[in-house]
PDB file of N, CA, C and O in Angstrom:
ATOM      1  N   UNK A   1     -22.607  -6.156 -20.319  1.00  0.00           N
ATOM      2  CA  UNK A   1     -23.133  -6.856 -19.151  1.00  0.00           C
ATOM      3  C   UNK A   1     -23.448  -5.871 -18.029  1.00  0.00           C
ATOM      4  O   UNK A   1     -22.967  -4.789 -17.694  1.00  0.00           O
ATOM      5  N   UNK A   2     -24.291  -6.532 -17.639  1.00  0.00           N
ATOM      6  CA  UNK A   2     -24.901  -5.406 -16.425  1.00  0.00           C
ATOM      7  C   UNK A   2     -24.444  -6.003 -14.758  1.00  0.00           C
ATOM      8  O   UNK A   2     -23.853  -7.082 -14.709  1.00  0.00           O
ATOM      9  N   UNK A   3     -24.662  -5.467 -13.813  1.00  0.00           N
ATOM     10  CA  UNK A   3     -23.840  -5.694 -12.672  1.00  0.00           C
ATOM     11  C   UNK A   3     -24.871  -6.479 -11.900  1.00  0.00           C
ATOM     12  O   UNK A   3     -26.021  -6.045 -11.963  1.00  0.00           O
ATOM     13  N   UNK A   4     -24.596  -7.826 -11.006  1.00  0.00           N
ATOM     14  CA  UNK A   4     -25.420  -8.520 -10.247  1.00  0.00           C
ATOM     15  C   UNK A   4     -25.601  -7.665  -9.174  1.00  0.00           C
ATOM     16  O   UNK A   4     -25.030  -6.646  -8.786  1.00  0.00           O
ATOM     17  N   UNK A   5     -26.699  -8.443  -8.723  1.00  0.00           N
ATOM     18  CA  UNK A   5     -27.487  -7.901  -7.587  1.00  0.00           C
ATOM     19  C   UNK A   5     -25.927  -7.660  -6.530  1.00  0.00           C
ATOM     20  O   UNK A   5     -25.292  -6.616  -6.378  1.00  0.00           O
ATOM     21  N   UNK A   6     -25.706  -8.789  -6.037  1.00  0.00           N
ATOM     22  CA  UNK A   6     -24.633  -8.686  -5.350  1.00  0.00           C
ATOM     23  C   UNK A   6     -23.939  -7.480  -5.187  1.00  0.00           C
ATOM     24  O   UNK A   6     -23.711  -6.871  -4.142  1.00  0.00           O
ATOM     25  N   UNK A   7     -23.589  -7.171  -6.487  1.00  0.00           N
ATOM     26  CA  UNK A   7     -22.540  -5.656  -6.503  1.00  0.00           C
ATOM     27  C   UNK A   7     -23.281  -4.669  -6.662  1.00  0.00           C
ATOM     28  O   UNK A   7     -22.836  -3.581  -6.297  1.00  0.00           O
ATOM     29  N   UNK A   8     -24.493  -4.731  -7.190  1.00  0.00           N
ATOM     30  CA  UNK A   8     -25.690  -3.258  -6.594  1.00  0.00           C
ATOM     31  C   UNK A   8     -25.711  -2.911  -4.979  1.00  0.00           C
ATOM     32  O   UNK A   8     -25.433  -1.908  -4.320  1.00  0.00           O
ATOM     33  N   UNK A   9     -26.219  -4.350  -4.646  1.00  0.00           N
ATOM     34  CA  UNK A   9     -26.109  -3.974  -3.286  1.00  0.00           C
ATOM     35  C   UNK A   9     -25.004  -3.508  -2.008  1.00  0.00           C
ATOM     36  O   UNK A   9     -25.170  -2.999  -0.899  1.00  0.00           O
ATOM     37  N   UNK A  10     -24.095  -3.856  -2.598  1.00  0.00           N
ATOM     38  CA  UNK A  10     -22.660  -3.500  -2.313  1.00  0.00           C
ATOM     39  C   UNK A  10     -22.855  -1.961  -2.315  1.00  0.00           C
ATOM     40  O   UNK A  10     -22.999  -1.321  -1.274  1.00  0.00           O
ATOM     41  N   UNK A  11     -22.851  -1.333  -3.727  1.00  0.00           N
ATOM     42  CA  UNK A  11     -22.585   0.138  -3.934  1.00  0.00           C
ATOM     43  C   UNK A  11     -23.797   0.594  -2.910  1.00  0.00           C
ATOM     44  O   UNK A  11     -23.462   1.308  -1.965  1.00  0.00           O
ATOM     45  N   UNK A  12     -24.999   0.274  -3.023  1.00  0.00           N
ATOM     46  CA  UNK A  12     -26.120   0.612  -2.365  1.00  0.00           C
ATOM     47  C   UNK A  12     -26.088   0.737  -0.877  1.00  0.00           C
ATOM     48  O   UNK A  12     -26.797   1.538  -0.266  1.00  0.00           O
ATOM     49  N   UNK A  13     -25.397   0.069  -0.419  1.00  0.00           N
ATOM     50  CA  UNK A  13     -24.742  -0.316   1.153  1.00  0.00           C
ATOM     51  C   UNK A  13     -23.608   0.872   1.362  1.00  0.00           C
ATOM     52  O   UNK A  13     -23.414   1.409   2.453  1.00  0.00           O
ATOM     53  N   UNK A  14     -22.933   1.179   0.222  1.00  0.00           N
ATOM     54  CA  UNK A  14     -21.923   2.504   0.606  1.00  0.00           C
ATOM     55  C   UNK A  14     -22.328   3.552   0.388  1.00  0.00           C
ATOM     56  O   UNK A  14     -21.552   4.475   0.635  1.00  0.00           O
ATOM     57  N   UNK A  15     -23.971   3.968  -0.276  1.00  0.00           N
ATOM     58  CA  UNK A  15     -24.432   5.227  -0.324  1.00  0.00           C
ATOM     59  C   UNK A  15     -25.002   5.360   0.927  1.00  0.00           C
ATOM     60  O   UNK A  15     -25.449   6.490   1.123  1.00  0.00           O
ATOM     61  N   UNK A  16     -25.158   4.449   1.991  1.00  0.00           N
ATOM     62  CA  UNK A  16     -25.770   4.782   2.915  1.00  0.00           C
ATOM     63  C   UNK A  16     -24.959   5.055   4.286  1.00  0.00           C
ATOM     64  O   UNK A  16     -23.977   4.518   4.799  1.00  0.00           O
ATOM     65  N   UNK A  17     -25.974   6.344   4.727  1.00  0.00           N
ATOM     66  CA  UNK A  17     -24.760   6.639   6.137  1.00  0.00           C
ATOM     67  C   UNK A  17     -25.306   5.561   7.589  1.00  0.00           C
ATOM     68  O   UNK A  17     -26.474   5.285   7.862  1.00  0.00           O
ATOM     69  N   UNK A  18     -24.110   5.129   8.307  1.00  0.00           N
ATOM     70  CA  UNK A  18     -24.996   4.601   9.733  1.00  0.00           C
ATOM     71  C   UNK A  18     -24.042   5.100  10.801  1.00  0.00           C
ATOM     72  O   UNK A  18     -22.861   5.414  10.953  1.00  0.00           O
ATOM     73  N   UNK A  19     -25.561   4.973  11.673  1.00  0.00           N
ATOM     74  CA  UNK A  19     -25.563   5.799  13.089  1.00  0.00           C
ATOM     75  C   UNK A  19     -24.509   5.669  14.457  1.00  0.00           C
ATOM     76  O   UNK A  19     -24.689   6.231  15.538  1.00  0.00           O
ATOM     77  N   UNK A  20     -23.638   4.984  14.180  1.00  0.00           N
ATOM     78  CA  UNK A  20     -22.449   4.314  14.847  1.00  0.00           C
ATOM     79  C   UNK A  20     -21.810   3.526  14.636  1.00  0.00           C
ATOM     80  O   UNK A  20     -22.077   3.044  13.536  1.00  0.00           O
ATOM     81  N   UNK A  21     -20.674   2.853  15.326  1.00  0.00           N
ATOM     82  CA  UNK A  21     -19.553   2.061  15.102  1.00  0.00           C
ATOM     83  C   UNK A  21     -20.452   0.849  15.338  1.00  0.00           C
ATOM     84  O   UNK A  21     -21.443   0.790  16.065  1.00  0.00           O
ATOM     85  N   UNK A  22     -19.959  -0.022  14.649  1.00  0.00           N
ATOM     86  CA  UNK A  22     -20.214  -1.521  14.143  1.00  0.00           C
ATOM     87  C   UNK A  22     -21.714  -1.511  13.538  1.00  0.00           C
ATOM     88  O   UNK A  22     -22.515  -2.406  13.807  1.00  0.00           O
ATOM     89  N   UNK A  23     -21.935  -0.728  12.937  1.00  0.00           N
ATOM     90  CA  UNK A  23     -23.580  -0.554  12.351  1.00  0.00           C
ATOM     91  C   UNK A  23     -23.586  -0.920  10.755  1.00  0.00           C
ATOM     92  O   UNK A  23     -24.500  -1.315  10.031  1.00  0.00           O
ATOM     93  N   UNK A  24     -22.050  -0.601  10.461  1.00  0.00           N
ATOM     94  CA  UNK A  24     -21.897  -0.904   9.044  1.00  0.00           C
ATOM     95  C   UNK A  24     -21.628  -2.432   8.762  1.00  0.00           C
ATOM     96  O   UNK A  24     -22.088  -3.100   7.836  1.00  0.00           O
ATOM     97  N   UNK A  25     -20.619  -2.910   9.959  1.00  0.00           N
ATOM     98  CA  UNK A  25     -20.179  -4.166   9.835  1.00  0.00           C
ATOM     99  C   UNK A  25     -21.474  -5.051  10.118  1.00  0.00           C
ATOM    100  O   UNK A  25     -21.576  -6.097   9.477  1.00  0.00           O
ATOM    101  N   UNK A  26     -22.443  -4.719  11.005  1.00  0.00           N
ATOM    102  CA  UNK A  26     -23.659  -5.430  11.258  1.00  0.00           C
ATOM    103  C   UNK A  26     -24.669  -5.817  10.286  1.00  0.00           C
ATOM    104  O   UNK A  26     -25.242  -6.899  10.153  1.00  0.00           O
ATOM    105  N   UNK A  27     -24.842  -4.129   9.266  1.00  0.00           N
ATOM    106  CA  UNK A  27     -25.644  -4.207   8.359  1.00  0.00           C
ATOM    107  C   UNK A  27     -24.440  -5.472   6.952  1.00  0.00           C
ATOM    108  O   UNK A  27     -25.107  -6.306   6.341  1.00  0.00           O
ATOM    109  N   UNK A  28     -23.616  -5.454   6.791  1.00  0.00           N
ATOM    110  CA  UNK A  28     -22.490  -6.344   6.126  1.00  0.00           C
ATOM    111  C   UNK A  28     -23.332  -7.581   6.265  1.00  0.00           C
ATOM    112  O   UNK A  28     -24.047  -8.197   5.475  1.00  0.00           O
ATOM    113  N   UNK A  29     -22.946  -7.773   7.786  1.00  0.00           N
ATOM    114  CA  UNK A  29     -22.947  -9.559   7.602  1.00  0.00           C
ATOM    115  C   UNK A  29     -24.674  -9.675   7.966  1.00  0.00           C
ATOM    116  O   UNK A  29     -25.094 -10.819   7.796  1.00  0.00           O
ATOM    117  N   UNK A  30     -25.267  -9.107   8.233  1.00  0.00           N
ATOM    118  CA  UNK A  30     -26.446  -9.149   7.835  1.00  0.00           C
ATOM    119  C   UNK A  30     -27.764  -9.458   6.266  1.00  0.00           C
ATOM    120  O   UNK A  30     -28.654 -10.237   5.925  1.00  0.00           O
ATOM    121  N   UNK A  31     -27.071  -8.275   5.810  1.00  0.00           N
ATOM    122  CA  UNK A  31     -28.087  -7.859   4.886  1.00  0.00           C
ATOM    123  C   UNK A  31     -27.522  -8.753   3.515  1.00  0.00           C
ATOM    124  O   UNK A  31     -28.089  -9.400   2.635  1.00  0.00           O
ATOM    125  N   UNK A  32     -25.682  -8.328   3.927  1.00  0.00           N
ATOM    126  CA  UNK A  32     -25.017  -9.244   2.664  1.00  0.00           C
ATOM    127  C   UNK A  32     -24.792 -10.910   2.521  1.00  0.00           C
ATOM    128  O   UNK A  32     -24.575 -11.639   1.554  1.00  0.00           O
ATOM    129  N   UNK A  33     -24.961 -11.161   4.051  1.00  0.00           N
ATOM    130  CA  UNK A  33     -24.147 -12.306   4.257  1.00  0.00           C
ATOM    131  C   UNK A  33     -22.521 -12.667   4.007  1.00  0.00           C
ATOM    132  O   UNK A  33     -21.968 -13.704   3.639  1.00  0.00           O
ATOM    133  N   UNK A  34     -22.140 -11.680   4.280  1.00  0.00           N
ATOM    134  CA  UNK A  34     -20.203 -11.549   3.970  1.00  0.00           C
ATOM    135  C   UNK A  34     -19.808 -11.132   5.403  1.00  0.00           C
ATOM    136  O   UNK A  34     -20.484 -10.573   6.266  1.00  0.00           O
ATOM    137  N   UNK A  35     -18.502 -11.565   5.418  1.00  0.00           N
ATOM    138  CA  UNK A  35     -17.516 -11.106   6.580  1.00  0.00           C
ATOM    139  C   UNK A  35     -17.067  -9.485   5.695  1.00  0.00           C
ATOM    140  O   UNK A  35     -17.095  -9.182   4.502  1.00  0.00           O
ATOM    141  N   UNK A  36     -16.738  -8.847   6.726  1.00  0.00           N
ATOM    142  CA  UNK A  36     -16.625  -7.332   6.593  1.00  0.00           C
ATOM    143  C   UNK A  36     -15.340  -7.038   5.217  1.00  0.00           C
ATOM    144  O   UNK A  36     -15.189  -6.289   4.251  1.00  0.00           O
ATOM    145  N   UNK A  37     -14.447  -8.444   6.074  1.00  0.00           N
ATOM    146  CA  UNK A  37     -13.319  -8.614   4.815  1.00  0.00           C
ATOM    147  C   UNK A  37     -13.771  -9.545   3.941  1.00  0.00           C
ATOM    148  O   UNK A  37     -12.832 -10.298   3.683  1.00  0.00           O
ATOM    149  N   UNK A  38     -14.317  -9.719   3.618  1.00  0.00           N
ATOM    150  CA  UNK A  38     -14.603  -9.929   2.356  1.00  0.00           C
ATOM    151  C   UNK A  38     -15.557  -8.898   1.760  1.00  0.00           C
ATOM    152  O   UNK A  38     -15.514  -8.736   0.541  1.00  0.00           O
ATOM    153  N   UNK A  39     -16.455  -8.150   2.526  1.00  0.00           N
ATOM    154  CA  UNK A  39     -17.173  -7.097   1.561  1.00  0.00           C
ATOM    155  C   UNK A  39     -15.964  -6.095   1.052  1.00  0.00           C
ATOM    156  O   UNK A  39     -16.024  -5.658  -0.097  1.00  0.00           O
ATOM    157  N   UNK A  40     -14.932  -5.755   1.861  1.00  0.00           N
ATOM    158  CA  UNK A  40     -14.425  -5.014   1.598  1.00  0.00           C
ATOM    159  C   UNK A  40     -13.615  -5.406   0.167  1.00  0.00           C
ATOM    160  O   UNK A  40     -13.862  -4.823  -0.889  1.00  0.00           O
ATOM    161  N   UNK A  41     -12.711  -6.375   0.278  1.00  0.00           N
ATOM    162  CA  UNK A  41     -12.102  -7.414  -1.056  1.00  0.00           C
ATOM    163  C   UNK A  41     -12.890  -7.153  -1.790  1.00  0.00           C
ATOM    164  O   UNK A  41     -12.380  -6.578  -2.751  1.00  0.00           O
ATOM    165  N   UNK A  42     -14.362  -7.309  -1.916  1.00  0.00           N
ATOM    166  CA  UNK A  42     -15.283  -7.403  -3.046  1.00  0.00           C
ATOM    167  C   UNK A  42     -15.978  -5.954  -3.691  1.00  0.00           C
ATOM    168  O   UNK A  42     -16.582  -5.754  -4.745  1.00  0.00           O
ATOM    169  N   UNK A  43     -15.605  -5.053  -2.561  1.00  0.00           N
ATOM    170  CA  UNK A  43     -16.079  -3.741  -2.907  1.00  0.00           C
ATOM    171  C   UNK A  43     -14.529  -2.924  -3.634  1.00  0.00           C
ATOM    172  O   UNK A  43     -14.813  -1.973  -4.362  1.00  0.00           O
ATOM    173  N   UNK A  44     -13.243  -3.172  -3.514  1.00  0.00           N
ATOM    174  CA  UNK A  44     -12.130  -2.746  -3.935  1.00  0.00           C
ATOM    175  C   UNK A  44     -12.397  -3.254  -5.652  1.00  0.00           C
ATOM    176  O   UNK A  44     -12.331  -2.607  -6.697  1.00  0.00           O
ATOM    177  N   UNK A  45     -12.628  -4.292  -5.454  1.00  0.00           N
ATOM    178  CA  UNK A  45     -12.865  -5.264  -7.257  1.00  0.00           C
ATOM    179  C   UNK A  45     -13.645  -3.997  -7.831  1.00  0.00           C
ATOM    180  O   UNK A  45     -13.353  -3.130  -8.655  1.00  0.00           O
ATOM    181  N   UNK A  46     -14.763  -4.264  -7.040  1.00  0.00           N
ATOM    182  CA  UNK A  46     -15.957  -3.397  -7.982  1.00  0.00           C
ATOM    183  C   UNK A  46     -15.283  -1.892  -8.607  1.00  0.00           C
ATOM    184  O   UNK A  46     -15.323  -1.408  -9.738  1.00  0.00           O
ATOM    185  N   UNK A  47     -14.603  -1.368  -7.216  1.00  0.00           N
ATOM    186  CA  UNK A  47     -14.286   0.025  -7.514  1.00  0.00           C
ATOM    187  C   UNK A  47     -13.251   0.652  -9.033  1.00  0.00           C
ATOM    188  O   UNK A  47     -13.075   1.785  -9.482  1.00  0.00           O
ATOM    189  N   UNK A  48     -12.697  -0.853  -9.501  1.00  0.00           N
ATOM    190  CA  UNK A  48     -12.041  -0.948 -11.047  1.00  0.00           C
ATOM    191  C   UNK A  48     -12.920  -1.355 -11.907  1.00  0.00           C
ATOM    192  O   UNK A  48     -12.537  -1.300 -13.075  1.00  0.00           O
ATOM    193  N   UNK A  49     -14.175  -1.822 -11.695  1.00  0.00           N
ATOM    194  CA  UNK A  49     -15.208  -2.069 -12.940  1.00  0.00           C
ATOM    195  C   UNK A  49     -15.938  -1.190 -13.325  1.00  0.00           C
ATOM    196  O   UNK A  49     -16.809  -0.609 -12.677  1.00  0.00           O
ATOM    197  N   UNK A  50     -15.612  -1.026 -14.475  1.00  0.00           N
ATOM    198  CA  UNK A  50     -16.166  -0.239 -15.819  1.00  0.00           C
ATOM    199  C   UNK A  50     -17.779  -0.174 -15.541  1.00  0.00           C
ATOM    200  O   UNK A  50     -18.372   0.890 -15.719  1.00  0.00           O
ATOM    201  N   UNK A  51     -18.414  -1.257 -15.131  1.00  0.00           N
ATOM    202  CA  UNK A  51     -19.883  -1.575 -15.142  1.00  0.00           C
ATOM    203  C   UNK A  51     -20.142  -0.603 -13.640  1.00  0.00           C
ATOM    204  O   UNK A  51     -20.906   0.354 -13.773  1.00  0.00           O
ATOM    205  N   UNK A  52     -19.789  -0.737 -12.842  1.00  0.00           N
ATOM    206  CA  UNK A  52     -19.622  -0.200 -11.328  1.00  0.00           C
ATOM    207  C   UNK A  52     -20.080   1.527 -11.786  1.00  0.00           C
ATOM    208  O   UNK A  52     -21.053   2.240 -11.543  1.00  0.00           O
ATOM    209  N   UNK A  53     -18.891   1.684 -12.507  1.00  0.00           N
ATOM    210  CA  UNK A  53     -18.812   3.592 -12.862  1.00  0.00           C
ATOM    211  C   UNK A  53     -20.080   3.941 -13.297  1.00  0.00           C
ATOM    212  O   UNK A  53     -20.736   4.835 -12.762  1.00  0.00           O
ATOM    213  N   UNK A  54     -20.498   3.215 -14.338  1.00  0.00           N
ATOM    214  CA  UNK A  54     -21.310   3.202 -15.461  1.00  0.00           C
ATOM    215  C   UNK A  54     -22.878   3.798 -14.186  1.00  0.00           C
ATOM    216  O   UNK A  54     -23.579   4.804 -14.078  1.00  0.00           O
ATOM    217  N   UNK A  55     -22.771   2.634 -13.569  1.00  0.00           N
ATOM    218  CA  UNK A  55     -24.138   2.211 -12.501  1.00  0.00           C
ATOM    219  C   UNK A  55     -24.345   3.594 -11.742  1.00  0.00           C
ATOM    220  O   UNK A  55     -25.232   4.430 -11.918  1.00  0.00           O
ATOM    221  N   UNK A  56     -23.258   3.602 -10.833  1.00  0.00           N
ATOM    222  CA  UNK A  56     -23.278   4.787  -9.743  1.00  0.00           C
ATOM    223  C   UNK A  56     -22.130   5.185  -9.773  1.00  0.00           C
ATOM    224  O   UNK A  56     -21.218   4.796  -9.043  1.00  0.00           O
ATOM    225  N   UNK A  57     -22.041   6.432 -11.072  1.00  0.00           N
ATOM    226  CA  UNK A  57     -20.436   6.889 -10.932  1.00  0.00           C
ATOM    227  C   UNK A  57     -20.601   8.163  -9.496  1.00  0.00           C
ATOM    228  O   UNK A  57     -19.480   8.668  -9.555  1.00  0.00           O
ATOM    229  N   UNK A  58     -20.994   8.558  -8.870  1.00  0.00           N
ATOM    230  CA  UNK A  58     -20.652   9.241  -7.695  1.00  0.00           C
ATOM    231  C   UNK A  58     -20.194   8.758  -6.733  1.00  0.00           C
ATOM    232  O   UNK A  58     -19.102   9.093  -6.274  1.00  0.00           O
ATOM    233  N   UNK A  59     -21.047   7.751  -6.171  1.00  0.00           N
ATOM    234  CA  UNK A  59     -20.600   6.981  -5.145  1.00  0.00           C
ATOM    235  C   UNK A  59     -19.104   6.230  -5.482  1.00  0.00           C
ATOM    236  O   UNK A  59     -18.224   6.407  -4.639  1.00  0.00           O
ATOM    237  N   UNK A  60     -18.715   5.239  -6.907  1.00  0.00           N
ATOM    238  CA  UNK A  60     -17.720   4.943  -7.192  1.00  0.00           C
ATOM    239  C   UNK A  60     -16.660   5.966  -7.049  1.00  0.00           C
ATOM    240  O   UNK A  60     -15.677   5.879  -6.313  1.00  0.00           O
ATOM    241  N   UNK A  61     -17.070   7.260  -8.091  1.00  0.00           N
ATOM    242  CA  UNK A  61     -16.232   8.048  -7.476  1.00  0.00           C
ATOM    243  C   UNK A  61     -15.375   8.452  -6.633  1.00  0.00           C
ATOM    244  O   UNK A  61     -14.162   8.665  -6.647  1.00  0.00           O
ATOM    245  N   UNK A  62     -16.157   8.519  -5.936  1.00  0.00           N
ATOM    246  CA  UNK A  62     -16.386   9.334  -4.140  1.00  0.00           C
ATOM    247  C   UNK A  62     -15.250   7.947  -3.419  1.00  0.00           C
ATOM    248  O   UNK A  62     -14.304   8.342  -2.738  1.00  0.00           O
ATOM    249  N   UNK A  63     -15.339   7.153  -3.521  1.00  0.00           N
ATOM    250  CA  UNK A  63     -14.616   6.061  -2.818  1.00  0.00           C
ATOM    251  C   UNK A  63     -13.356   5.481  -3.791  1.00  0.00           C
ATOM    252  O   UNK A  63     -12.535   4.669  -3.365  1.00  0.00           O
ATOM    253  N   UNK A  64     -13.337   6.005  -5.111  1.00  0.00           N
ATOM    254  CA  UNK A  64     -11.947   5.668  -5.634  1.00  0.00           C
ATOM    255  C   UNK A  64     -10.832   7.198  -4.738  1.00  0.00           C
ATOM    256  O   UNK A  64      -9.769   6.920  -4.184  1.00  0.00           O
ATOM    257  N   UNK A  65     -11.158   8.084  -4.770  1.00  0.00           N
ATOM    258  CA  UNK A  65     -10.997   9.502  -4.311  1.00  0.00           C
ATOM    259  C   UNK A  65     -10.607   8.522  -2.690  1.00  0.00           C
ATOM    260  O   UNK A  65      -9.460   8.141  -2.456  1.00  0.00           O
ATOM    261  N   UNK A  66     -11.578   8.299  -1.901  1.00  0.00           N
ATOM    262  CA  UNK A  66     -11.199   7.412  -0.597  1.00  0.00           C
ATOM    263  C   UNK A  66      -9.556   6.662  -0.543  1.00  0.00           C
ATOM    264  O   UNK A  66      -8.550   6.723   0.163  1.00  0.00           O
ATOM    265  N   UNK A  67     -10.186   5.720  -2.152  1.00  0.00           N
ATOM    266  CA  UNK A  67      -8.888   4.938  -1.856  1.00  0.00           C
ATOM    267  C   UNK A  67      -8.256   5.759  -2.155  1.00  0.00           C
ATOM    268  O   UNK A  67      -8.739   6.688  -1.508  1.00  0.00           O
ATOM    269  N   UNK A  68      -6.868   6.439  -3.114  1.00  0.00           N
ATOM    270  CA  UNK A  68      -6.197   6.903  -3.259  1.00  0.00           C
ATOM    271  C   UNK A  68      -5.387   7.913  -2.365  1.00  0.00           C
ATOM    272  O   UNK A  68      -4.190   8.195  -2.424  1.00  0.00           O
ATOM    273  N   UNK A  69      -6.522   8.455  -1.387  1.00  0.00           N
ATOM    274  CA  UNK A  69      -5.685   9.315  -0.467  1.00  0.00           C
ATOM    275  C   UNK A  69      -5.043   8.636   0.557  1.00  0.00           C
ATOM    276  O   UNK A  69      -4.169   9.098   1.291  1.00  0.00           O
ATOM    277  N   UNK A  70      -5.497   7.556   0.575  1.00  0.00           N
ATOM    278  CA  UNK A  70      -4.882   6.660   1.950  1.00  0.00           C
ATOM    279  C   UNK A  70      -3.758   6.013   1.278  1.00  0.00           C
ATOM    280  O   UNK A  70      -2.872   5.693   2.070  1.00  0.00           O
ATOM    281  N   UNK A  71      -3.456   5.634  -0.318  1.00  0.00           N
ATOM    282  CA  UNK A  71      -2.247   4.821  -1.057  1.00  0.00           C
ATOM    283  C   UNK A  71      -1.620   5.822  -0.782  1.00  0.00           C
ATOM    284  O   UNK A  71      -0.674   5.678  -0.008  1.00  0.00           O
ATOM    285  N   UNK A  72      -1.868   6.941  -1.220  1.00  0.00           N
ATOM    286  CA  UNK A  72      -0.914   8.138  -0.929  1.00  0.00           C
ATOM    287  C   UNK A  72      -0.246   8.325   0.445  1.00  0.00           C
ATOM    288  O   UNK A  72       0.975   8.179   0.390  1.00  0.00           O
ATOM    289  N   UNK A  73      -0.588   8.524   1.292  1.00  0.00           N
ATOM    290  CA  UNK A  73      -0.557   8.410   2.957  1.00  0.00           C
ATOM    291  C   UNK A  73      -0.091   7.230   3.563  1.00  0.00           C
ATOM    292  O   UNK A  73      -0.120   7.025   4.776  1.00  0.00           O
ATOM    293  N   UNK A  74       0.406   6.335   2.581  1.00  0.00           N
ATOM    294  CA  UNK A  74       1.001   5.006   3.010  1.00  0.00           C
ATOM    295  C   UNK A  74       2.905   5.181   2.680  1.00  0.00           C
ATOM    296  O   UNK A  74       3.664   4.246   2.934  1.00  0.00           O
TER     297      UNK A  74
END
């Protein structure tokens, strides 16, 4: 199975950099139609799917590497 739009656009939304504070949360409930917590809930899911790696293993990468240093630091 291949990954819905939904979770493309998700990963697609974290390859991109923005230009200040609340620009990410704006582009969120904008572009996604989600509250920030819930993109986030929904972007943690993705970051354990097999299909996710498969798609854009850098970016997945790059943000499993994210999470882990902060579990660590807890």
């Amino acid at each position: 199975m291949e990954l819905g739009s939904r979770e493309k656009a998700i990963l697609a939304l974290e390859r991109r950099a923005f230009p200040g504070p609340g620009a990410k949360e704006r582009a969120i409930r904008e572009e996604l139609d989600l509250s920030p917590v819930r993109y986030y809930q929904l972007l943690n899911a993705l970051l354990d799917d097999a299909r996710a790696l498969a798609h854009d293993p850098v970016t997945v990468n790059r943000l499993r590497r994210i999470r882990q240093t902060r579990r660590a630091e807890r």
